[in-house]
Structure formats: C-alpha cells, structure tokens
Backbone as a chain_set.jsonl record, in Angstrom:
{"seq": "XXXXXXXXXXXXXXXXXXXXXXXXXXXXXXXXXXXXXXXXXXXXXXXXXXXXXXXXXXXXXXXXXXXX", "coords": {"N": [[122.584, 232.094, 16.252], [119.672, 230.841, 18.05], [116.538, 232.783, 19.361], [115.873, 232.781, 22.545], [113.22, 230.305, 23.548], [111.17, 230.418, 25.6], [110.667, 233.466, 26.661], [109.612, 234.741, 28.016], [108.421, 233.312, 30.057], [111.081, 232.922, 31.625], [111.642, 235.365, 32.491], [109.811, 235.858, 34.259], [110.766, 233.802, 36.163], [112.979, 234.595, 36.775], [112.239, 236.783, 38.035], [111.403, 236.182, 39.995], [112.863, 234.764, 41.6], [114.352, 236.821, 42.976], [112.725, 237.135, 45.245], [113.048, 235.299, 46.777], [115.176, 235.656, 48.782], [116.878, 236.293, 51.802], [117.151, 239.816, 53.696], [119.968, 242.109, 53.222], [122.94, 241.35, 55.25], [123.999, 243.752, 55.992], [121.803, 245.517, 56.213], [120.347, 245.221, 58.425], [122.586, 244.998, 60.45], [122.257, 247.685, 60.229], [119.638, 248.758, 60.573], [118.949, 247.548, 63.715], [121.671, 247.661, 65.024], [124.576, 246.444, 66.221], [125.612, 244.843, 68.272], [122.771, 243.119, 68.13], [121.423, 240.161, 67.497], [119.735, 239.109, 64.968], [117.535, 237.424, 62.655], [118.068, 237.305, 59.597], [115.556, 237.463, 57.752], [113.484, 238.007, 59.208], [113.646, 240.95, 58.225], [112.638, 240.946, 55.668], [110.269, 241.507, 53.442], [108.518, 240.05, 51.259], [108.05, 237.169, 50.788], [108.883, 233.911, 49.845], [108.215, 230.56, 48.735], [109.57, 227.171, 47.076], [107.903, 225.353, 48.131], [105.849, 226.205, 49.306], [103.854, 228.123, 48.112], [103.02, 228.146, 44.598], [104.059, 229.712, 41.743], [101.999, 231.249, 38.979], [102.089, 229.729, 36.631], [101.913, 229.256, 33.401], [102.533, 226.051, 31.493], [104.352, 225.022, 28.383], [102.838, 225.221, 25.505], [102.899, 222.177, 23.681], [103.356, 221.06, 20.098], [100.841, 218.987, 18.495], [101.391, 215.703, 17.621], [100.33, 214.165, 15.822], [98.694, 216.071, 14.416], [100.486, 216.659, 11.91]], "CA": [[122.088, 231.799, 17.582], [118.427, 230.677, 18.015], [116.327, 233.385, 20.215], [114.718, 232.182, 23.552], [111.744, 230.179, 23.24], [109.578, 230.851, 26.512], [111.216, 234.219, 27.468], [108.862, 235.404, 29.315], [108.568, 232.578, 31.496], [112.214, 233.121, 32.178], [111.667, 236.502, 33.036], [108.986, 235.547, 35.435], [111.023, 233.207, 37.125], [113.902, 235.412, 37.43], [112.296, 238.014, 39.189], [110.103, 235.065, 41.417], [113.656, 234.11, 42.108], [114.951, 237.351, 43.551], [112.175, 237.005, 46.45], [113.37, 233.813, 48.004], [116.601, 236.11, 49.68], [116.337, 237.048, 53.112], [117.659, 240.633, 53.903], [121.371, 241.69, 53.186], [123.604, 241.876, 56.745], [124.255, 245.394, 56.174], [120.548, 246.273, 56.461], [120.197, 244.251, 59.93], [123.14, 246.447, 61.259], [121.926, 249.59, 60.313], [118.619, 248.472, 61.645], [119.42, 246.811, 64.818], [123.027, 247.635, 65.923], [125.936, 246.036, 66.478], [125.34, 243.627, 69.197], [121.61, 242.618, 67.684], [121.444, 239.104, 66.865], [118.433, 238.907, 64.543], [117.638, 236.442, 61.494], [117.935, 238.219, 57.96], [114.043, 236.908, 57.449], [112.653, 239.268, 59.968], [113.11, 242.254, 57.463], [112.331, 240.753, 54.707], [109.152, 241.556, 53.207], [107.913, 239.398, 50.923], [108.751, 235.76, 51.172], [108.465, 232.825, 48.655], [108.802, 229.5, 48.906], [108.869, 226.94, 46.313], [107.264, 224.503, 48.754], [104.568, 226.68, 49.987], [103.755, 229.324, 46.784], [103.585, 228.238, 43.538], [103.662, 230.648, 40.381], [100.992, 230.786, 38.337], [103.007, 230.066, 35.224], [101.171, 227.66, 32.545], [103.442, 224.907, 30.818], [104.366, 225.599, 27.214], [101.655, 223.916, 24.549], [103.392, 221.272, 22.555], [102.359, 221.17, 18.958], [100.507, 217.375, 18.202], [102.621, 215.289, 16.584], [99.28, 213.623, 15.112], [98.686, 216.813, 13.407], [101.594, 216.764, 11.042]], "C": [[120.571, 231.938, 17.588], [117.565, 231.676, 19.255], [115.877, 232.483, 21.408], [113.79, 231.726, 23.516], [111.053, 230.677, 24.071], [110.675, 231.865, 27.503], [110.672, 234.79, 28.641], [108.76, 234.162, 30.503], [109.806, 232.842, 31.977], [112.318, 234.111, 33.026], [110.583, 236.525, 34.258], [109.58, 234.663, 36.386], [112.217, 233.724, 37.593], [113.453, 236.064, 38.015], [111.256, 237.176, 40.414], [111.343, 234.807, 42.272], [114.438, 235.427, 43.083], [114.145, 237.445, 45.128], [112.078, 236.372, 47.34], [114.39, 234.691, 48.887], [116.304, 236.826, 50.364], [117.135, 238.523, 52.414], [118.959, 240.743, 53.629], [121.591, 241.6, 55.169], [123.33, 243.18, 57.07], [122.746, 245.757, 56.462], [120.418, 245.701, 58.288], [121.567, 244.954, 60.624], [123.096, 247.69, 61.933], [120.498, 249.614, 60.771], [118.678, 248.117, 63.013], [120.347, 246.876, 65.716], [123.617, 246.38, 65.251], [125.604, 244.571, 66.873], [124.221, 242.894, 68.773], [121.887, 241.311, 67.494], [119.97, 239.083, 66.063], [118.657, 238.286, 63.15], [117.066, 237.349, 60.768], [116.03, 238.104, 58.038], [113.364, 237.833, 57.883], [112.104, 240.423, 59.256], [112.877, 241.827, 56.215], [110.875, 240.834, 54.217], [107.841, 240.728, 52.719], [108.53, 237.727, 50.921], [107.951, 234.864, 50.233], [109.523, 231.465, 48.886], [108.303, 228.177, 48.074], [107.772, 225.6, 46.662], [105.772, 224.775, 48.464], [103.733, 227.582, 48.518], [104.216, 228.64, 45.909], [103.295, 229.782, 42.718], [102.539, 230.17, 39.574], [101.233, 230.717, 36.734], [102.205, 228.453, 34.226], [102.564, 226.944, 31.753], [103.133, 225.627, 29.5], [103.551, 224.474, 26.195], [102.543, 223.816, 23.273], [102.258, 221.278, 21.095], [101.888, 219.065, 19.186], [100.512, 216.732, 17.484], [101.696, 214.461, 15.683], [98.989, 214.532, 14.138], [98.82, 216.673, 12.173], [102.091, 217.995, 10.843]], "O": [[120.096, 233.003, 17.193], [117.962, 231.317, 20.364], [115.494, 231.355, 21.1], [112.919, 232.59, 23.421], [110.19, 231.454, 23.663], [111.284, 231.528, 28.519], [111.078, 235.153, 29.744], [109.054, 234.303, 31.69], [109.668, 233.096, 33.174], [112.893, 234.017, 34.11], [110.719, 237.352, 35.161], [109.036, 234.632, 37.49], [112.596, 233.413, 38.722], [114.169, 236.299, 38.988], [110.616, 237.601, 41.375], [111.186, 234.632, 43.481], [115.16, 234.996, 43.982], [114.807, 237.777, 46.111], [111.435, 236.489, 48.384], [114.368, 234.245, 50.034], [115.661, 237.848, 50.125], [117.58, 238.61, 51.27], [119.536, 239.657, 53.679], [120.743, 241.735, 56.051], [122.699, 243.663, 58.01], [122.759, 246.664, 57.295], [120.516, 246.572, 59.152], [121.227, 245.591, 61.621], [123.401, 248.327, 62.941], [120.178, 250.613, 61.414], [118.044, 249.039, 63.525], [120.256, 246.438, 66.863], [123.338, 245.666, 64.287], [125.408, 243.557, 66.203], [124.456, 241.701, 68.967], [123.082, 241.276, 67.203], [119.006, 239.03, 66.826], [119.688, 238.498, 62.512], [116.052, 238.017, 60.967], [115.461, 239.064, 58.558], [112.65, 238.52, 57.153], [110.973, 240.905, 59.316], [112.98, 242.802, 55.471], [110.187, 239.983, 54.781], [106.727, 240.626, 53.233], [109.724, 237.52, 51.137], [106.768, 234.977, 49.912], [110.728, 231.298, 49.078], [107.114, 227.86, 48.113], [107.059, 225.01, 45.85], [104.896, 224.164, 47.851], [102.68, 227.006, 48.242], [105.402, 228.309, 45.912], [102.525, 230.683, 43.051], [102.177, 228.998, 39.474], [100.73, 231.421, 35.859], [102.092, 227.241, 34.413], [103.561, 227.639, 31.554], [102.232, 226.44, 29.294], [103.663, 223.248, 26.173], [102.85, 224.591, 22.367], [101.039, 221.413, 20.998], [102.494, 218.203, 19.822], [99.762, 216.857, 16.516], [102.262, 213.997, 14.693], [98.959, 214.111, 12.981], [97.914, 216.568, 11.346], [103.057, 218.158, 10.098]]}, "num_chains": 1, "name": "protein.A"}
C-alpha cells in the first residue's frame, strides 16, 4: 500500500472541515430550554464557508515533464 501523497493537505482540510457544523441540539437545550426555538448557528463560534473563506492551501508542484 502506497503512503499518502499530500497528507498534510488532508489533514488541513479535515480539520477546515470540522468548522462548517453548526452547534449540536443538545447544546441549544442546555443553553436555551426547552421551548427555545433558536438556529444551531447562533452558538457556533467559528464559521466557514467554502463560498466566503478560502484556505490558504497551495496546489501540489507537478514535476515538468520537459525535464525528464
């Protein structure tokens, strides 16, 4: 099995990816009550979107096939 080539980018976009998710429920419960109606988003801290925010992740440099 061949290792990972661009792990680290992976690992940068896994943890870019855990900051797109609003709040769970359970926190908005135990914040808020019962009756509350309030959108997960509210408590969420940091927020990412791949619209608005990119990463600052460089592309991987191809070798040049002119080389040899």
């Amino acid at each position: 099995m061949s290792p990972i080539k661009n792990f680290d980018k992976k690992i940068k976009l896994a943890n870019a990816g855990k900051r797109t998710k609003w709040a769970p429920v359970w926190v908005i419960l135990k914040k808020f009550g019962v009756g509350k109606k309030v959108h997960p988003s509210r408590l969420t801290r940091q927020r990412r979107s791949w619209r608005r925010t990119k990463l600052k992740i460089s592309p991987r440099k191809l070798r040049r096939s002119h080389y040899g």
